[in-house]
Every structure is written in C-alpha cells, then in structure tokens.
C-alpha positions in Angstrom: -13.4 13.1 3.0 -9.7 13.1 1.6 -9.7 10.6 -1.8 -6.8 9.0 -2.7 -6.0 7.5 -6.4 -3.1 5.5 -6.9 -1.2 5.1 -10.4 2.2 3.8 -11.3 1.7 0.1 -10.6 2.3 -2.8 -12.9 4.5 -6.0 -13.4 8.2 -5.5 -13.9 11.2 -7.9 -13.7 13.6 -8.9 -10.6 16.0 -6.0 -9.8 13.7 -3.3 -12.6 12.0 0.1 -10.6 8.8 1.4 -10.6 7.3 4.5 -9.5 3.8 4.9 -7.8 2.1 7.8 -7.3 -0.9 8.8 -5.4 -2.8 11.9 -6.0 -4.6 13.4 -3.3 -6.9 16.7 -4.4 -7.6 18.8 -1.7 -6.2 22.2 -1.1 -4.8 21.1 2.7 -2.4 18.4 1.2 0.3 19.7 2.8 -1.3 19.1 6.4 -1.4 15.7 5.6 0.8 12.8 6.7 1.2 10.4 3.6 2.2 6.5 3.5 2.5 3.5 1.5 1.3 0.3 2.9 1.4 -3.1 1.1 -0.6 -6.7 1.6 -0.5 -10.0 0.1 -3.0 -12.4 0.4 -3.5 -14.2 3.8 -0.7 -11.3 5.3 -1.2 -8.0 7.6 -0.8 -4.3 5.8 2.3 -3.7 6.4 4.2 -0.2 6.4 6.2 0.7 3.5 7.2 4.3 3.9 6.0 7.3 5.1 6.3 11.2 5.0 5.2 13.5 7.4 4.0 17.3 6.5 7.1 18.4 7.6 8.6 16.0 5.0 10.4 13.6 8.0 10.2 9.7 6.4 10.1 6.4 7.8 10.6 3.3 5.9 9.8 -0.3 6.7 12.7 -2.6 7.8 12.4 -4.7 4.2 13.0 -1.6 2.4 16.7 -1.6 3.0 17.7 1.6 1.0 15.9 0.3 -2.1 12.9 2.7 -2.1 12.2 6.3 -1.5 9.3 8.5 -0.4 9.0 12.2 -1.8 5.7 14.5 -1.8 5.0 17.6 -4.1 3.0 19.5 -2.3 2.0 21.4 -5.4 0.8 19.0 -7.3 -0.5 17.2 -4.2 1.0 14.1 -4.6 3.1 11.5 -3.1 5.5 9.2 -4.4 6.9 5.7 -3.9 10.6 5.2 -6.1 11.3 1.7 -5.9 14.5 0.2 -7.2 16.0 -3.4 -7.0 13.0 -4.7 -6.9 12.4 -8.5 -5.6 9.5 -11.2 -6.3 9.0 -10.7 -2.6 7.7 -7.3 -3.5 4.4 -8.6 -5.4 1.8 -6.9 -3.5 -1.2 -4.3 -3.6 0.1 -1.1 -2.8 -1.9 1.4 -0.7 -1.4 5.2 0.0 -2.4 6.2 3.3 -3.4 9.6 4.3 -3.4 10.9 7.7 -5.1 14.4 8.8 -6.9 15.6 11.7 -6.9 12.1 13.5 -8.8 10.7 10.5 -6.8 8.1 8.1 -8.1 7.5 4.6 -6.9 4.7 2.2 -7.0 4.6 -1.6 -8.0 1.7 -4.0 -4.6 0.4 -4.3 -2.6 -0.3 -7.1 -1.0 -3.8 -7.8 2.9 -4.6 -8.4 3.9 -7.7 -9.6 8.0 -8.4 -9.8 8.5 -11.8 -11.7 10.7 -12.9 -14.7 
C-alpha cells in the first residue's frame, strides 16, 4: 500500500503560481512513476503531468509551458510548479503513483484561481 498526501493547494488569483506537493513515504519512491491528475465536477480526471523513475515527463495539452513536474527522490516527493495560472485551472488536484502495475491516488488537494 503506497499513501500519498498532498499539500500546497489553495485559492490564488488569475495569472499568481502555486506549488503542490505530494509526499509519498516509502523507501522504493524512486521505483515509482508519479503524476498529477485534476477533476471538476461533472468532468473526467484528466492528466496534468507526469514523471517517470527515470525522471522523463509528460504534460497535458492545457498545460502549454505553464507548469512543471520535478521529484526529490530524497525526500520522496513530487512536485507540481504552476505559473500563469487561469480560472480554468480550479480543480482538485490528485497525485498518482504508479509501481509494480498497481496505481495509488491521494486525497487530493483543491486549487481555486479567481479574482
């Protein structure tokens, strides 16, 4: 069982950053593939970013340069960077975790963008 705690969201205003993080005890961390996935209400998850073990990252097409991915493998974390943020950003953000075929989700951590 992998547990995944989220921290870093909150409300900020059209164009301000945020960073999330998601902690992810566990001595194997680095084995793990680790993502960020959002939802709104009545929408699908949808893929946010994404960092492999061997620290390769993918980012959803919405993302457009905005936001970035990074993992410290010693402090078993993950981060999500997120600049020039939008009001089309409100969502609950979730870290993923992916590791010997299994996937694991945390709680998720809600970011509001409004004036």
């Amino acid at each position: 069982q992998v547990q995944l705690v989220e921290s870093g969201g909150g409300l900020v205003q059209p164009g301000g950053s945020l960073r999330l993080s998601c902690a992810a005890p566990g001595s194997i961390f680095r084995i793990y593939n680790m993502g960020w996935y959002r939802q709104v209400p009545g929408k699908q998850r949808e893929l946010v970013a994404a960092i492999t073990s061997g620290f390769s990252t993918t980012f959803g097409d919405f993302v457009k340069g905005r936001f970035t991915i990074s993992r410290d493998n010693a402090k078993n974390t993950v981060y999500l960077a997120m600049n020039s943020l939008k009001p089309e950003d409100t969502a609950v953000y979730y870290c993923n975790a992916v590791v010997t075929g299994s996937t694991y989700w945390g709680r998720g951590t809600q970011v509001t963008v409004s004036s």
